[in-house]
N, C-alpha and C positions, 0 to 999 in steps of 0.2 A: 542588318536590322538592328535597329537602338533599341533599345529598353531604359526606362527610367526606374531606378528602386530605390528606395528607403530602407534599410535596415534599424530594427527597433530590439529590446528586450526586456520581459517583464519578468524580475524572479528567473533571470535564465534564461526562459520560454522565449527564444528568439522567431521572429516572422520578419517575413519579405513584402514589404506593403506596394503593391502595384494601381499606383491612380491612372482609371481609366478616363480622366481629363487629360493628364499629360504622356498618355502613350495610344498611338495610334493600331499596333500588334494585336494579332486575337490569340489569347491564350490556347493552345491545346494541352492534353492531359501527357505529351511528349513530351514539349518544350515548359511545362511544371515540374515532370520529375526532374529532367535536366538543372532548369536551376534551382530545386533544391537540397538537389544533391550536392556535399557536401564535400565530394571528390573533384567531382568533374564539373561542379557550378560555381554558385556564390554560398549555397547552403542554408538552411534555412528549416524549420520546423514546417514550414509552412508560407501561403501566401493569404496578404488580405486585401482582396478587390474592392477597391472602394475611394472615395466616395462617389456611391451611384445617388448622382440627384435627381429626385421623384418629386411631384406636388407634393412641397413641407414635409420631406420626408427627406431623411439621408437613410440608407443602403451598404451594407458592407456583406461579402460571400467569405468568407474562411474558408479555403482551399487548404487538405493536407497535401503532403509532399506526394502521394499519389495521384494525385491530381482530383481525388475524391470532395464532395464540399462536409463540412463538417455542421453541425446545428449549432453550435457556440464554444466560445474558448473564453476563457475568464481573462487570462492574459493576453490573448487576440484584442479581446473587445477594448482593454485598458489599453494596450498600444495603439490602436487604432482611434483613441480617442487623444490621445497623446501627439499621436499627427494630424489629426484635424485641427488641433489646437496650434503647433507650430505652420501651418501651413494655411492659416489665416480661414478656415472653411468654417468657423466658430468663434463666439463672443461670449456666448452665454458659459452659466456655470454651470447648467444645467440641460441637460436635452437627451433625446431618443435616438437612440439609431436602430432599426432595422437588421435580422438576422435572419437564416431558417429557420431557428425557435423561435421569432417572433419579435418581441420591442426591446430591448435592452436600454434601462437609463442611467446615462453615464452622469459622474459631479466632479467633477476638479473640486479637490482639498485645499490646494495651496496655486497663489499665483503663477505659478509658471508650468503649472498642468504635470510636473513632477508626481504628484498623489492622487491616485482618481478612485474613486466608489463607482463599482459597477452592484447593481441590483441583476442578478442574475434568478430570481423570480425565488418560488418555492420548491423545497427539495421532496422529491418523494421515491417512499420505497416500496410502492405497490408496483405488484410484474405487471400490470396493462400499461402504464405510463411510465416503463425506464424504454421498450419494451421487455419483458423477459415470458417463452411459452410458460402455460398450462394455466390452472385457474388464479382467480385475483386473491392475493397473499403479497405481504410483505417480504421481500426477500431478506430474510434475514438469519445469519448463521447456515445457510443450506449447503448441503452436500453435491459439488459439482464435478463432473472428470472431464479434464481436460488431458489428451495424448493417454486417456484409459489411465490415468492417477487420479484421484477425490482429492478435493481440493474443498475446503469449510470458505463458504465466501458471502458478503453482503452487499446486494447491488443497490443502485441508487439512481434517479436522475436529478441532475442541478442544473437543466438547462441539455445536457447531454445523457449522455448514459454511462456509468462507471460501475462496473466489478471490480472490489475489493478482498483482496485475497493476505489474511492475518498470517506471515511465517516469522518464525526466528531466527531465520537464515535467510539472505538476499545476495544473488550475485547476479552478472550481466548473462552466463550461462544460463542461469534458472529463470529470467526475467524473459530472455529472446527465448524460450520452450516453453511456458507455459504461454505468452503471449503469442506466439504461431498458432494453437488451439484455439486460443478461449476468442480471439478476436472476433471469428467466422463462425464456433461455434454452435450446432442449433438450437442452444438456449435461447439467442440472442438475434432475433429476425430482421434488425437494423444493424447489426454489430454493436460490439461495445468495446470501451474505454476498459482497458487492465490495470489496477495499481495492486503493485504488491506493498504489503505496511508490516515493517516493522520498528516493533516498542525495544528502546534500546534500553540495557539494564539502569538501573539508577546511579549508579556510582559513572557509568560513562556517560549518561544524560547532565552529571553534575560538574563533569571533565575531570575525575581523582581518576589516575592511573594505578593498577596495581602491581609489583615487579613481578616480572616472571607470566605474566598472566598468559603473553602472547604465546609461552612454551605450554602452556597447559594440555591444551589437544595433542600436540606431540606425547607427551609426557602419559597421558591419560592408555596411549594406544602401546607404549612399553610396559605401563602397571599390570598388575593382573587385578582382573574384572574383581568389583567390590561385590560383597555378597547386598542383592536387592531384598528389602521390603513390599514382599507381596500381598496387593490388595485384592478380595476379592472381587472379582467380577459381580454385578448386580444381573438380574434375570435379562432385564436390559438391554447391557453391556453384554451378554453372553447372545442375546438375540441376534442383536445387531453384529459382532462378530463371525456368527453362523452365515446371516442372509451374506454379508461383506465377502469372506470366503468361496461360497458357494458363487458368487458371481463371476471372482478372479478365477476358479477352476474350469469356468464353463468356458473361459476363453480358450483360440487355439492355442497349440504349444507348441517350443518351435522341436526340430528334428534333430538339433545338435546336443552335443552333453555339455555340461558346465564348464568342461575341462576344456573346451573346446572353443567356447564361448569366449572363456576368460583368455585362452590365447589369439582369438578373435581380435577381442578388445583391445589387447597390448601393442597390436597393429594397425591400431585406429578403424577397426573397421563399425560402422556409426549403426549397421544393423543387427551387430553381436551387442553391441551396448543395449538399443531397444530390447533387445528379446532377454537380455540378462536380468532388465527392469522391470520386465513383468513376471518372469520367474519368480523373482525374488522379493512380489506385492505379495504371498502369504506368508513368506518368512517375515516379512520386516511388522505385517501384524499381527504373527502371535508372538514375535517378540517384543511389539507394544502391550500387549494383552498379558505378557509373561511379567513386565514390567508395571502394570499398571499403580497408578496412583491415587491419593485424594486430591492432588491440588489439580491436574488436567483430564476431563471427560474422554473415556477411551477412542472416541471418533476425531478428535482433537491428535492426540499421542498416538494411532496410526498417520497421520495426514505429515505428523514431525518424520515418522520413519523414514514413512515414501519419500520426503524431500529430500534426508540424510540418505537415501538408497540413491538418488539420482543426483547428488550433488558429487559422491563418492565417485558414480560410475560415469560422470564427467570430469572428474579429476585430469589434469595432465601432468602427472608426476613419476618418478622415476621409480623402480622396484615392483616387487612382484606383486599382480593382483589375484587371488583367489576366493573361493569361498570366504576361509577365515579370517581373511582381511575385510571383504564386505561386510562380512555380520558385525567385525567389531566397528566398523564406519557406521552401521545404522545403529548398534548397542551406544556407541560413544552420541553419536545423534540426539536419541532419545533421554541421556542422561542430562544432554546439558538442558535440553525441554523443560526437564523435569526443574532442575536447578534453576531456570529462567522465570519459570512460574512462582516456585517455592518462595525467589526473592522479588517481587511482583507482591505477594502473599505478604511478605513481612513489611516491604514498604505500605501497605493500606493499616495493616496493624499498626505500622508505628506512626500512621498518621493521626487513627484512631484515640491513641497515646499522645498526640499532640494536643488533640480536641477536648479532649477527658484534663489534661494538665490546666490549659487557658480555663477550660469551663470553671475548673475547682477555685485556680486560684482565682480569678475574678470574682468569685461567690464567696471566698473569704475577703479578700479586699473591699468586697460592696457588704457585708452581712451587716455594721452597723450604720450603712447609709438609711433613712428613715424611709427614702423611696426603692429602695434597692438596685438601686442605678448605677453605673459606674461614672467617677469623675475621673477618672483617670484617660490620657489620651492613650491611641497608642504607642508613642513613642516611651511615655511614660511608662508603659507595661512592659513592654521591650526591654527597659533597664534593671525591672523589678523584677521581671521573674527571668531574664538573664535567658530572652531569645530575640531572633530577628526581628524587624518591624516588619518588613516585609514577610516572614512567614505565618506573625500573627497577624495578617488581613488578608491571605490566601486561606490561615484558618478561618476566619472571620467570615469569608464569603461563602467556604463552602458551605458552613452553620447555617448562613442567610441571616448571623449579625452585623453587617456590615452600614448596615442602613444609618 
């Protein structure tokens, strides 16, 4: 049997584009995962069937590598617009294609179909239309458990449906565990889309390295523990604590002791790991709760724990694991949380401090203009008051002087 493909890639987001003009084969959801596996096929994120020609209509299915169809792909729809263009099924610069969400309108930017605008409709974050169960609310900032962990997350749909999940810590372990849960879900009666997002500190979002940084975590788990600044708990904060606790005690417990567990673990056994992780969901929040702060919300700074509790106890590293290695894994955890926010906090201050400099000194350089206008460009202001042009018109915009 032949087959005819296309391989495309947008941003990455590579797909197997299979025209059902020039291939005679009928797809089964067999011979899908096959080729887009990645081992034992051609590989591929995905397949896109298409073009199906209708009355003045063209037609594309997005097929995941499950063989499942998906309701739209942002980078599907622009590659598949990419090959209708090389593939002569297109003239115009403009036109519709057909999805399971519906119309999608594609534009080529530039002549050779290199740059395309896709309109992929209106974004919305009401639970009837990502879907997400229970009454109609915005999903936003709520409390989800995914593998029995709460997880702070914000869903959305943009044509599809995406849960997003804010950590300060992202690896491929933590992304295939939480993504096994949340996909199927019964939040989520269609499934959804997982992204986990994270804000990288300012100084690596700027590319300044700092020496020694990368020893820091090491270094942090030789020191002895700094003495903490504790916040009170609000009535709140002590609520929500209580109900929080009370739920992880109701669960069952396992029959092994710690000691037992932890030598469990060191032999890779994957269901000493589970049951060590839920042990250790009321340690890891009262010692968020023990640590608590001003700059992160205590439901926030437990969800850091749990992550540092399960990043820990997916480790594959060499030496001995026990109790007081895990506490200082979630201790070190929640510190660097803490640290992550704090400078988060002083980048907005010292934006604030940007805003506040341009405003002033502009109001002295314009005070004897008789309209009080400024005549100064920005390039001109750039030299005078001895900052970027480009960061006084990033200030300029967020003010809404840019006009």
């Amino acid at each position: 049997m032949n087959i005819t493909l296309e391989k495309y890639h947008g941003l990455g987001n590579d797909y197997l584009i299979f025209d059902p003009n020039k291939n005679e084969c009928r797809l089964t959801k067999e011979n899908i995962r096959l080729i887009c596996d990645r081992n034992f096929g051609v590989g591929s994120d995905g397949l896109l069937v298409g073009p199906i020609l209708g009355q003045d209509k063209l037609e594309v299915k997005i097929l995941n590598p499950d063989g499942s169809e998906a309701e739209i792909s942002g980078n599907g729809v622009r590659i598949f617009g990419k090959y209708l263009k090389d593939a002569g099924y297109v003239q115009k610069n403009k036109f519709v294609v057909t999805t399971l969400s519906g119309e999608q309108t594609i534009q080529y930017l530039n002549e050779e179909g290199t740059r395309i605008k896709v309109s992929m409709g209106k974004l919305s974050f009401y639970s009837d239309e990502i879907p997400v169960t229970g009454p109609r609310r915005e999903v936003l900032n709520e409390t989800m458990l995914f593998g029995s962990i709460p997880y702070r997350v914000t869903c959305v749909n943009i044509g599809n449906p995406h849960c997003v999940i804010w950590l300060n810590d992202i690896s491929k372990d933590l992304v295939c565990r939480i993504g096994k849960h949340s996909e199927n879900a019964e939040y989520f009666p269609e499934r959804i889309n997982t992204q986990l997002l994270k804000v990288l500190q300012y100084l690596k979002l700027k590319g300044i390295a700092i020496e020694g940084l990368e020893n820091r975590e090491e270094k942090e788990e030789e020191e002895k523990p700094e003495k903490e600044v504790k916040v009170p708990l609000t009535p709140e904060e002590e609520g929500y604590l209580k109900e929080y606790l009370e739920g992880i005690e109701a669960a069952e417990k396992s029959c092994r002791t710690s000691e037992e567990l932890f030598a469990a673990l060191a032999e890779g056994d994957m269901m000493a790991q589970a049951e060590l992780s839920q042990r250790y969901l009321a340690h890891a929040a009262r010692m968020a709760a023990e640590m608590n702060c001003e700059e992160i919300n205590l439901a926030d700074l437990i969800q850091e724990a749990n992550v540092s509790l399960l990043m820990a106890l997916g480790e594959e590293t060499e030496g001995a694991k026990d109790e007081k290695w895990l506490l200082g894994r979630i201790r070190a955890g929640i510190r660097e949380a803490i640290e992550i926010q704090t400078q988060r906090k002083f980048e907005d201050d010292y934006l604030v401090a940007k805003v506040e400099k341009l405003e002033s000194a502009v109001k002295e350089l314009t005070e004897d203009e008789e309209d009080g206008e400024s005549k100064f460009s920005i390039d001109e202001l750039a030299i005078i008051l001895d900052m970027d042009a480009d960061e006084i018109r990033d200030v300029l915009r967020l003010t809404g002087d840019d006009k």
